[in-house]
Backbone as a ProteinNet text record, in pm:
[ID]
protein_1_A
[PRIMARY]
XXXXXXXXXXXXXXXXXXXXXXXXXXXXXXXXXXXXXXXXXXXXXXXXXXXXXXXXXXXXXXXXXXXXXXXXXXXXXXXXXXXXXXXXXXXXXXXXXXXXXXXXXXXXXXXXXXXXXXXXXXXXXXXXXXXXXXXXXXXXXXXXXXXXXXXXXXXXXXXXXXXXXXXXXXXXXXXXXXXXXXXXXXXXXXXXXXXXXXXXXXXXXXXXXXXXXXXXXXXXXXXXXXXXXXXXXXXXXX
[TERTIARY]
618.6	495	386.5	350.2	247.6	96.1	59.3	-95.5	-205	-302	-455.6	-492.1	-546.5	-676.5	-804.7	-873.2	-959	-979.3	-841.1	-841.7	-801.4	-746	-749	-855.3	-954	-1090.4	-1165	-1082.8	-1191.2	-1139.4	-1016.5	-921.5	-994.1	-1053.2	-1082.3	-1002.5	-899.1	-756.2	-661.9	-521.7	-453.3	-252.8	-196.6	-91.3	33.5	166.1	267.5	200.1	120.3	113	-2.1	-126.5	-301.7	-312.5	-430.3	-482	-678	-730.4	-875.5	-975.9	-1019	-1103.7	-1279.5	-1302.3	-1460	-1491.1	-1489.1	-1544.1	-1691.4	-1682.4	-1786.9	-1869.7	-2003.4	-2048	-2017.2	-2027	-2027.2	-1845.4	-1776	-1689	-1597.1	-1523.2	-1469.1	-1344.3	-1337.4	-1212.6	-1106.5	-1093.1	-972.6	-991.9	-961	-943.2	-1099.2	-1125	-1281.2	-1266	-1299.7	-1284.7	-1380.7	-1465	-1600.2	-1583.2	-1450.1	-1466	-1279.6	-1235.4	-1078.7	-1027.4	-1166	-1156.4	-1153.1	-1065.5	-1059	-1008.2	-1033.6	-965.5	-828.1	-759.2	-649.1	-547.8	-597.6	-555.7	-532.6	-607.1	-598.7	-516.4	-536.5	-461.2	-271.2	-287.2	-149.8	-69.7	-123.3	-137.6	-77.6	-143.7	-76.4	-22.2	-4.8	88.6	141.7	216	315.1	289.3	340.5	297.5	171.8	58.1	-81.8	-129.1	-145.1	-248.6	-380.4	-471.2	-580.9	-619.7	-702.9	-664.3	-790.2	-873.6	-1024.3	-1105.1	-1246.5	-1282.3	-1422.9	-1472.5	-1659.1	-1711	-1804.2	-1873.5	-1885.7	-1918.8	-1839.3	-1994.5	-2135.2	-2221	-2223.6	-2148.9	-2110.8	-2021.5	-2089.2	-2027.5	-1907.1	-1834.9	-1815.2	-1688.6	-1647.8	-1485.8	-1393.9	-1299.9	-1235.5	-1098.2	-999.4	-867.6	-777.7	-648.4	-556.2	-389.7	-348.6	-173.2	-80.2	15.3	103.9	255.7	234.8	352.3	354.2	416.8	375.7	383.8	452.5	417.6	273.2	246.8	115.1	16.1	23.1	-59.8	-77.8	29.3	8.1	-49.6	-30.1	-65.2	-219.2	-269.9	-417.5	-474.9	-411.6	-471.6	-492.1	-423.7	-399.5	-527.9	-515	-672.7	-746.8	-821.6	-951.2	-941.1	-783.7	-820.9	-871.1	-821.4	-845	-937	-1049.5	-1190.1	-1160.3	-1090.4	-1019	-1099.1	-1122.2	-1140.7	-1300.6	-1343	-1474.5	-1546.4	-1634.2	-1684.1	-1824.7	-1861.8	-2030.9	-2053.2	-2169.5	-2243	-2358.9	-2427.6	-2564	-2633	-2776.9	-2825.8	-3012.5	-3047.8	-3157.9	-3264.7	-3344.8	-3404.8	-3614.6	-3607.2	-3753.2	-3847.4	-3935.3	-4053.8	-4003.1	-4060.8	-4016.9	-4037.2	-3872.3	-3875.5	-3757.7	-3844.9	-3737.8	-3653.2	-3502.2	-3417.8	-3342.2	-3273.4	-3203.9	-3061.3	-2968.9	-2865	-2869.9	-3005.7	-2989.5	-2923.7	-2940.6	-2789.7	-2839.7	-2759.1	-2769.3	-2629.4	-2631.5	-2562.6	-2593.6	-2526.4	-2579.4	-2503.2	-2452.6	-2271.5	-2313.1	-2250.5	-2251.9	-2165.3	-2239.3	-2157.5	-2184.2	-2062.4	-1993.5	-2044.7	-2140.7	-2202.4	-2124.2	-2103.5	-2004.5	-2062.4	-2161.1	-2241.7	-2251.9	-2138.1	-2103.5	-2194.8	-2310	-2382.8	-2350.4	-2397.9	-2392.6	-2549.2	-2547.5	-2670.5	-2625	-2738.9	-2751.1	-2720.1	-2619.1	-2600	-2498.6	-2498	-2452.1	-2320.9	-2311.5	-2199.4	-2098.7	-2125.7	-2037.7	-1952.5	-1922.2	-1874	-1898.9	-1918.6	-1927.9	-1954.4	-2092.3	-2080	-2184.9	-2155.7	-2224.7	-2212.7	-2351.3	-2363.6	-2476.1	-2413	-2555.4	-2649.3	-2765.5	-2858	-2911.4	-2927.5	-2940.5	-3038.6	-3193.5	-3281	-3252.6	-3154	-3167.3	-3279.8	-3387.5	-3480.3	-3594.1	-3706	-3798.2	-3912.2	-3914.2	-3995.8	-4141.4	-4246.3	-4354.7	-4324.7	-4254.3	-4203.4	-4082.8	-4052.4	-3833.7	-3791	-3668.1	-3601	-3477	-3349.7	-3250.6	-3188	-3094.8	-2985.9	-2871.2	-2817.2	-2681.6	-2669.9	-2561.2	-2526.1	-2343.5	-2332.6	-2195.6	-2155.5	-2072.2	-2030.5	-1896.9	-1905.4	-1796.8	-1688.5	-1776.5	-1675.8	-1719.2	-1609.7	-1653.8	-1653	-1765.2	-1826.7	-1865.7	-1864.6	-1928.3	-2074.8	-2119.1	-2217.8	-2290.2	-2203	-2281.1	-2400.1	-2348.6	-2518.7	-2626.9	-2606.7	-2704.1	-2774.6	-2768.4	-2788.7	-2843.6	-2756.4	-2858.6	-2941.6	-2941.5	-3093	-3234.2	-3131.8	-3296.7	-3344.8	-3232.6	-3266.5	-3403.1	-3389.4	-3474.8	-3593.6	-3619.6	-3705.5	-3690.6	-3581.2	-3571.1	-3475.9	-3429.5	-3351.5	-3325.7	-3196.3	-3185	-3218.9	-3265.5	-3358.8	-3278.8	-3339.4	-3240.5	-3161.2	-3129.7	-3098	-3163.5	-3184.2	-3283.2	-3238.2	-3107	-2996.6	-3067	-3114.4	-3124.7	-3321.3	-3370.6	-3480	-3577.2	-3450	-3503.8	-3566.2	-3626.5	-3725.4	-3696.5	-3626	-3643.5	-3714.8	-3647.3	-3731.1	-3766.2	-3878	-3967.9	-4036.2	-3989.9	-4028.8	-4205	-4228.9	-4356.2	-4469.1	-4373.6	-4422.7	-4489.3	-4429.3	-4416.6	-4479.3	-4446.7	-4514.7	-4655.6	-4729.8	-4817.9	-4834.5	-4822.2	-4872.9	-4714	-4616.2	-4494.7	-4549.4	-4452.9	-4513	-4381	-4351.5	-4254.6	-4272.5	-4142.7	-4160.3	-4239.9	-4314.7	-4428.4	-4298.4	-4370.2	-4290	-4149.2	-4095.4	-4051.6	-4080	-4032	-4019.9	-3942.5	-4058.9	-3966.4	-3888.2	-3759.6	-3651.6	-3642.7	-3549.9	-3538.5	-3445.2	-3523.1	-3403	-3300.7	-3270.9	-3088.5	-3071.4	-3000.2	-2934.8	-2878.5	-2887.8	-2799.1	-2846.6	-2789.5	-2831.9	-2797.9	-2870.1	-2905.6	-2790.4	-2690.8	-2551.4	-2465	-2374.9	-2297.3	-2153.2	-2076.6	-1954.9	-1948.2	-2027.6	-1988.5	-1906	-1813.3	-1707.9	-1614.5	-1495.1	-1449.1	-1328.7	-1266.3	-1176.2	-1075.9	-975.1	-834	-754.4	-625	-491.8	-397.2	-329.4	-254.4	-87.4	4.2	95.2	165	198.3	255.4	174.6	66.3	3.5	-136.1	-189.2	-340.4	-413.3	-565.1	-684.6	-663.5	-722.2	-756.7	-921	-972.5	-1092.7	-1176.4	-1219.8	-1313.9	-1435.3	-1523.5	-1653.5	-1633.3	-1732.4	-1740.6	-1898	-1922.5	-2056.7	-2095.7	-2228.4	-2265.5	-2273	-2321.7	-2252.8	-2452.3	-2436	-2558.5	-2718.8	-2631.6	-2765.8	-2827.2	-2723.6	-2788.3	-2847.2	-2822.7	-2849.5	-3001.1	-3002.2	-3150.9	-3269.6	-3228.5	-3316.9	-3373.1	-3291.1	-3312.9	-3378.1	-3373.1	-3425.4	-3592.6	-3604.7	-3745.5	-3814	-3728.6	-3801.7	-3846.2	-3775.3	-3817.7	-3942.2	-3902.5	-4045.6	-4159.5	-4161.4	-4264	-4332.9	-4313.2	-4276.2	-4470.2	-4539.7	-4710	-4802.8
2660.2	2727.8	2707.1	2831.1	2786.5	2724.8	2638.4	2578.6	2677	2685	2767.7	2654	2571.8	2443.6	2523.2	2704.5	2694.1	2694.9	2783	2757.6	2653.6	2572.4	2414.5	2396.5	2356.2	2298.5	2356.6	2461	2502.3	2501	2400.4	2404.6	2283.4	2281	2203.9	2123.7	2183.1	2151.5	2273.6	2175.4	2240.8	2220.7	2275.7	2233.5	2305.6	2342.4	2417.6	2551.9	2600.6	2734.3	2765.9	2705.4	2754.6	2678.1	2775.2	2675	2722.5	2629.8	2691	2604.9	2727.8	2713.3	2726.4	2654.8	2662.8	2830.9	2929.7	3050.8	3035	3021.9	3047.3	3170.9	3206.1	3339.2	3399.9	3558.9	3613.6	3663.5	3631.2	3691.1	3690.7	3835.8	3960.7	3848.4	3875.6	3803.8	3928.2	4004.7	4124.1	4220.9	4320.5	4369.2	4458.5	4439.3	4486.7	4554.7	4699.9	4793.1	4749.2	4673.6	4628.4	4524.2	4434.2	4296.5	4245.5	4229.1	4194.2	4046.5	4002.5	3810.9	3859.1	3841.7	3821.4	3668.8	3645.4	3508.4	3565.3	3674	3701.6	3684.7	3741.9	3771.9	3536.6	3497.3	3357.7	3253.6	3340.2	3280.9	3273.4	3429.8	3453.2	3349	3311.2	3260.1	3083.5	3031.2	2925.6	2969.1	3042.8	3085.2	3209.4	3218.4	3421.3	3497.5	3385.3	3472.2	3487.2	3434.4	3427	3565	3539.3	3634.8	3605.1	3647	3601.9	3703	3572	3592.8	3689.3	3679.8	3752.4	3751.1	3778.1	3827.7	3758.9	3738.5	3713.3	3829.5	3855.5	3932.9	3856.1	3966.6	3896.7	3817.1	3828.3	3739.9	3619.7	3607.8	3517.1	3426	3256.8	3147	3074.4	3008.3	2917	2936.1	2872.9	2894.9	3031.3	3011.1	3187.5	3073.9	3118.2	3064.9	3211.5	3137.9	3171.5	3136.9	3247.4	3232.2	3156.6	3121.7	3059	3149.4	3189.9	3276.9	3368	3489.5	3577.8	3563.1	3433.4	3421.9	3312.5	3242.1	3195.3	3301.8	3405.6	3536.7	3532.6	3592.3	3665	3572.2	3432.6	3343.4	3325.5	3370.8	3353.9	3456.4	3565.8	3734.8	3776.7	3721.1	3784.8	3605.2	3529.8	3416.5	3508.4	3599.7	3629.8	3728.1	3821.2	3963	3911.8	3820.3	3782.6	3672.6	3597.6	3605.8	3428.5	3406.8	3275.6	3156.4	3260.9	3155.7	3082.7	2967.5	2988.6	2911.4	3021.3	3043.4	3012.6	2935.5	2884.1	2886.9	3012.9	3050	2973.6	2915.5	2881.3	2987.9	3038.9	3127.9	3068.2	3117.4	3096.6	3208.1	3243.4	3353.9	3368.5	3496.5	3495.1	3474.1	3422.4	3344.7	3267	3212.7	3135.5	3144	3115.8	3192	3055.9	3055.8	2916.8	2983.2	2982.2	3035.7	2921.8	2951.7	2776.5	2908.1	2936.3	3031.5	3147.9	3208.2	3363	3462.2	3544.3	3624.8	3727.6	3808.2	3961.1	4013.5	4154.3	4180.7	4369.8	4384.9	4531.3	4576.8	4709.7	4792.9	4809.6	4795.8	4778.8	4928.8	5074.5	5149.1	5143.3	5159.8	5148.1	5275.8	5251.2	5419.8	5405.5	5542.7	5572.1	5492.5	5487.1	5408.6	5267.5	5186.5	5056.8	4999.1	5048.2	4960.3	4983.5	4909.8	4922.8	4981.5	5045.7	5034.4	4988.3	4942.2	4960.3	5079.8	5122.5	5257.2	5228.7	5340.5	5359.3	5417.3	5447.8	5514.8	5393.5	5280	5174.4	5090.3	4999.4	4877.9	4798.3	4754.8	4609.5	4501	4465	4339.9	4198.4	4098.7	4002.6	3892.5	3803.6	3684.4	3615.3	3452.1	3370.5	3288.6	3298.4	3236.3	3079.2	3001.3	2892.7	2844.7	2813	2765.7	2648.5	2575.6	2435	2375.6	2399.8	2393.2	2469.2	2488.9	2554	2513.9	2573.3	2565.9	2592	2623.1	2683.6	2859.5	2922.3	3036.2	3124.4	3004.1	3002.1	2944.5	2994.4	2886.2	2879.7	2802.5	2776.9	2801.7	2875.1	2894.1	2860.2	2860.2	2838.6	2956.7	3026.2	3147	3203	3176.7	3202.3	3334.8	3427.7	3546.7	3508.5	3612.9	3627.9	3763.7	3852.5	3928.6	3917.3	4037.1	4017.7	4143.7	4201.5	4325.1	4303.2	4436.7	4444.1	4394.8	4272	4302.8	4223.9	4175.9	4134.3	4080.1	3910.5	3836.9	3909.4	3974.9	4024	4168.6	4202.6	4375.3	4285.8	4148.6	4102.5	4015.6	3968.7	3897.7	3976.9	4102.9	4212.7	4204.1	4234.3	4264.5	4180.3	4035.2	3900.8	3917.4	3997.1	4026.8	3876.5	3881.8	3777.7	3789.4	3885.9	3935.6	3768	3798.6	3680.5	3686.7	3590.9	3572.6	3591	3637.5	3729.6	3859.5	3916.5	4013.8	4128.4	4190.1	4297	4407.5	4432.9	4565.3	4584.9	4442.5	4421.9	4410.7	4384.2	4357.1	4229.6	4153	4062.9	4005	3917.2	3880.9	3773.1	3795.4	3686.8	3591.4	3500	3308	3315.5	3319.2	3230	3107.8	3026	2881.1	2908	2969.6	2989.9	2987.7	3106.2	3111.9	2966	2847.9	2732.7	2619	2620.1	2486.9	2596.2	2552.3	2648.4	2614	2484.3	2495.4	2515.6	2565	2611.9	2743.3	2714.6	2795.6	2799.8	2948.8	3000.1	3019.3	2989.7	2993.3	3163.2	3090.3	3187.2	3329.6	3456.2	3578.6	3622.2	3522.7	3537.2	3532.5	3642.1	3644.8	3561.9	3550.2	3433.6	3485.7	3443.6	3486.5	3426.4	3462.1	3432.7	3314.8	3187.7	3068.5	3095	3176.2	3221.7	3373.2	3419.3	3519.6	3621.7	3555.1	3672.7	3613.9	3674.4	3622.6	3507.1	3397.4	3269.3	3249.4	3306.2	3319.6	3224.1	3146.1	2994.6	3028.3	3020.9	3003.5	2857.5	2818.9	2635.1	2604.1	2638.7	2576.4	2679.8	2663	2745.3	2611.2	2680.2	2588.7	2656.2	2642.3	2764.6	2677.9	2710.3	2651.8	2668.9	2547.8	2566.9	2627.8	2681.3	2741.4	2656.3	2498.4	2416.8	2337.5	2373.1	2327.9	2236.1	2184.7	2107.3	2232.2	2148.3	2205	2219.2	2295.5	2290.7	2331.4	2194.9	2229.1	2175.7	2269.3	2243.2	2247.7	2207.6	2221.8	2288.5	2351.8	2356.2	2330	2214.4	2195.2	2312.1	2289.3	2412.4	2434.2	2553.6	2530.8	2533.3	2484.9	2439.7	2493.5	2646.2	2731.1	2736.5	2736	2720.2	2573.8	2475.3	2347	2326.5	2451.5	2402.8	2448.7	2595.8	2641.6	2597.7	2496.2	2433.1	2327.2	2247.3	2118.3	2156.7	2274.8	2341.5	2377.6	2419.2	2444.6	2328.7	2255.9	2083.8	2005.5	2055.1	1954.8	2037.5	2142.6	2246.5	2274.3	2169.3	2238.3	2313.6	2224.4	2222.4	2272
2783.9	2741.4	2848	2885.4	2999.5	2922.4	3010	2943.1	3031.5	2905.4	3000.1	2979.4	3093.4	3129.8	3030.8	3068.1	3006.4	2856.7	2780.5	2655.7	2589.6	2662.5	2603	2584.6	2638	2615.3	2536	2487.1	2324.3	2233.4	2243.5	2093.4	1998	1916.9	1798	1727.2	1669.6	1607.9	1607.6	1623.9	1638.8	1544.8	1496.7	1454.2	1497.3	1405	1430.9	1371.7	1317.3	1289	1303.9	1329.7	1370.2	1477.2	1573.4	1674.6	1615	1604.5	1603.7	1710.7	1773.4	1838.2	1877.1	1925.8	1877.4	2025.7	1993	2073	2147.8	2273	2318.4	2366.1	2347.1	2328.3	2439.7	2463.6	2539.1	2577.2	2515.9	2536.1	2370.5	2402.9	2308.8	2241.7	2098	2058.3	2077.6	2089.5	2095.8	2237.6	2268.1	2389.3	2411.8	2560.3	2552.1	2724.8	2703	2780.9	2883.3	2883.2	2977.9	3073.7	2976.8	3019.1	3002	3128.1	3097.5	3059.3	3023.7	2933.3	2830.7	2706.9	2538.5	2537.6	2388.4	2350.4	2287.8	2254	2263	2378.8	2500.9	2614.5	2659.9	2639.5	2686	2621.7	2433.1	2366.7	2378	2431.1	2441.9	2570.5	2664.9	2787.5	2736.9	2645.5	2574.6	2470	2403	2272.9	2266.2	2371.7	2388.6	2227.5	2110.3	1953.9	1906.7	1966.8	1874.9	1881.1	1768.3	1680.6	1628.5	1643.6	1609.7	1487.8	1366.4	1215.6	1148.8	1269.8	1185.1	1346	1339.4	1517.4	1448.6	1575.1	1617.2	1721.4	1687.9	1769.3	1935.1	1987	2130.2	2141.9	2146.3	2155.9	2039.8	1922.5	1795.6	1876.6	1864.2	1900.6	1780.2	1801.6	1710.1	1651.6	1500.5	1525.7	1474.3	1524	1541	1506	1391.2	1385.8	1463.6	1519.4	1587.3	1527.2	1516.7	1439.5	1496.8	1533.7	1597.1	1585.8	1453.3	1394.4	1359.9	1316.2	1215.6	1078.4	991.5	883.5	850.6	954.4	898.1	954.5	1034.5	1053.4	899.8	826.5	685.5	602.6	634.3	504.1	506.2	620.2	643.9	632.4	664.6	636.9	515.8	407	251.7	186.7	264.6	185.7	245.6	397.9	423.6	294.4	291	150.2	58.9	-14.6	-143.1	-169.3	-26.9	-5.2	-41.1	12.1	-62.8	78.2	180.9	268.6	259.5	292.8	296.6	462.4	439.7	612.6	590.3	656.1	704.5	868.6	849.7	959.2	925.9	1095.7	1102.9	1168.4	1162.2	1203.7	1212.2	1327.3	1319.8	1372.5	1266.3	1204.1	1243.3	1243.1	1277.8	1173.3	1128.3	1085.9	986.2	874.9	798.9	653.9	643.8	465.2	431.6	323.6	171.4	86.8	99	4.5	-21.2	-171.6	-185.6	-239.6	-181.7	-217.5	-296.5	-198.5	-221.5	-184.7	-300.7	-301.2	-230	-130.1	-67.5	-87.6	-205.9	-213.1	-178.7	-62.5	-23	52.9	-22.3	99.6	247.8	284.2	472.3	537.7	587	620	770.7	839	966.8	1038	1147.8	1221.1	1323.5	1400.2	1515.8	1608.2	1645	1760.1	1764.5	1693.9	1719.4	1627.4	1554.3	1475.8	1289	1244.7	1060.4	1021.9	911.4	817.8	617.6	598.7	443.1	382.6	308.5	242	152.1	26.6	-82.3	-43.7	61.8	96.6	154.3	174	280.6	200.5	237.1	146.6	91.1	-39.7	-97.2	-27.4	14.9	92.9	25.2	66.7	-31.4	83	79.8	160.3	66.6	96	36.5	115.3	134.9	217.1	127	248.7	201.3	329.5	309.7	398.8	394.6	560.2	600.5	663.7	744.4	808.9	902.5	830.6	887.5	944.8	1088.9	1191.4	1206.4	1279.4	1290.4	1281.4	1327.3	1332.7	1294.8	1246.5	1263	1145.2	1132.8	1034.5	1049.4	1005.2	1008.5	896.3	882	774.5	785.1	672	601.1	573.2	618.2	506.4	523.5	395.3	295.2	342	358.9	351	244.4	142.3	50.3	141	191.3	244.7	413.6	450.4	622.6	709.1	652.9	716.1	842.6	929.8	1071.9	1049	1119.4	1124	993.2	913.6	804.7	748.5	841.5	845.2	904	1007.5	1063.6	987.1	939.2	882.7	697.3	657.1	544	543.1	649.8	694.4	723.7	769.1	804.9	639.1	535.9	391.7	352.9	410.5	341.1	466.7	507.4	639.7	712	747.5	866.8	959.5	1047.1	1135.2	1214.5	1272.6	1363.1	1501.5	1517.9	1678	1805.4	1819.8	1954	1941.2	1804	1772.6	1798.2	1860.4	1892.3	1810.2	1839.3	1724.7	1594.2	1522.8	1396.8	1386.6	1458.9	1448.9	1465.3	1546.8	1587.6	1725	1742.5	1874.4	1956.2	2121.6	2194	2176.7	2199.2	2228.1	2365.2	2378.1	2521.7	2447	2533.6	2538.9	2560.3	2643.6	2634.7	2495.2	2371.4	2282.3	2173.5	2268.1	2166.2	2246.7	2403.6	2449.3	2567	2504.3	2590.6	2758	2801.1	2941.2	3014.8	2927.4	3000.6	3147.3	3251.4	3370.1	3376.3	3489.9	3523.8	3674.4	3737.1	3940.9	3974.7	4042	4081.8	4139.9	4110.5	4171.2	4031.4	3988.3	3860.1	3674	3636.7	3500.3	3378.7	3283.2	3191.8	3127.4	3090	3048.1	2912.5	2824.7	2651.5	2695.6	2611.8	2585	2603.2	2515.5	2447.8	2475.8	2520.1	2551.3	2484.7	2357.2	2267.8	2149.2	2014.9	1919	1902.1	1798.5	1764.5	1629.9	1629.8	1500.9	1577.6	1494.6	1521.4	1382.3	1444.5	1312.7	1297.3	1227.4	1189.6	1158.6	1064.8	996.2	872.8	870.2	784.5	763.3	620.6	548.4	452.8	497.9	398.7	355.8	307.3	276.7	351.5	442.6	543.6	474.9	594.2	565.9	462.8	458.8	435.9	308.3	248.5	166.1	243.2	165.8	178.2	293.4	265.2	319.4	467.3	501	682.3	689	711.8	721.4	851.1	917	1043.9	1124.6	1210	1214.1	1340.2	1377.1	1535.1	1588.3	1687.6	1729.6	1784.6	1790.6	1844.8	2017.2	2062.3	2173.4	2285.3	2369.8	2459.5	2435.9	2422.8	2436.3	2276.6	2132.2	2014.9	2048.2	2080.8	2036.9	2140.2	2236.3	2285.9	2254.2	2164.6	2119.2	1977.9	1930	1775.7	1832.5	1988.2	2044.6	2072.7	2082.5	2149.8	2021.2	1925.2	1806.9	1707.7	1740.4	1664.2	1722	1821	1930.6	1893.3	1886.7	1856.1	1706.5	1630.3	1461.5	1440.4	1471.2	1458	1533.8
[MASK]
++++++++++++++++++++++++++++++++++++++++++++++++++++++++++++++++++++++++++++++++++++++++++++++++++++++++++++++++++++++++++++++++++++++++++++++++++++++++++++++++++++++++++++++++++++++++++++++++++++++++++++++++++++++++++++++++++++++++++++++

């Protein structure tokens, strides 16, 4: 079996039938006409059979499970159908709002142009918000998805008027450090750039039933660029 050095270093855990890995942003879990890096394409590279069991948005960090087989493919595909799995995203959101597991329950329809809207016409979609910590401007969530629409957290956070930061698609607003430590300066002749690069969304942790029985349950830290913009927002709270 050939080894990838780089997809080793993002394996979390691993057994005879899952590998999960903590995904780092900016690149596609499935095949991407723009960009010839997927975590399929790397996965296959250490595992000729993997299949990968569900996707992250290619700017979405954090963990992404991977098949080993084609029957633990199915044993994990029919828990995401039947909603069996449970998945915790962290997200950190523009201004600041207190929810203790509020419900957004609102159909999600799929537009040709790669984005979602709210409509009567889409699918059944449902997520629960849960405020972990709020900032001078910001806040931090917990949030549940029962199902796993394009786009989900992001399109029901606009719902609670709190788009996620860095989301622009959705309605949300770059981080400049500027905005928070005021005598921040930038090298003369250059422009300040957003903390974070993409949206401020983290797959923390998800937890199923392995092929063989018991839990499989896992975290994934977060990865540099969430953890500096939560470091800038702490120092900043007042």
């Amino acid at each position: 079996m050939a080894k990838n050095s780089g997809f080793s270093d993002l394996i979390i855990k691993e057994d005879q039938d899952y590998i999960l890995i903590n995904k780092p942003p900016f690149i596609s879990t499935l095949d991407d006409r723009n960009d010839p890096a997927n975590i399929l394409a790397m996965a296959r590279e250490y595992e000729p059979e993997a299949q990968v069991c569900h996707r992250l948005d290619k700017e979405t960090s954090g963990i992404l499970v991977i098949a080993r087989n084609a029957e633990a493919y199915r044993h994990l595909s029919m828990q995401f159908e039947h909603r069996e799995v449970k998945k915790i995203y962290h997200a950190v959101s523009d201004g600041v709002h207190h929810y203790i597991n509020e419900e957004v329950t609102a159909p999600i329809l799929k537009l040709s142009d790669g984005t979602v809207r709210i409509s009567g016409k889409g699918k059944e979609a449902t997520t629960f918000f849960t405020t972990m910590e709020v900032f001078a401007r910001h806040t931090l969530f917990e949030c549940r998805p029962l199902t796993g629409r394009m786009h989900q957290i992001r399109i029901h956070l606009t719902c609670l008027q709190a788009p996620i930061t860095g989301d622009t698609l959705y309605g949300g607003k770059p981080f400049f450090v500027s905005s928070v430590k005021r005598d921040f300066r930038v090298k003369k002749g250059t422009e300040e750039q957003p903390l974070i690069k993409r949206l401020a969304l983290h797959a923390f942790s998800l937890e199923f039933e392995g092929l063989h029985g018991g839990k499989v349950s896992v975290q994934a830290p977060y990865p540099k660029d969430f953890t500096a913009l939560l470091r800038q927002l702490s120092s900043h709270k007042g």
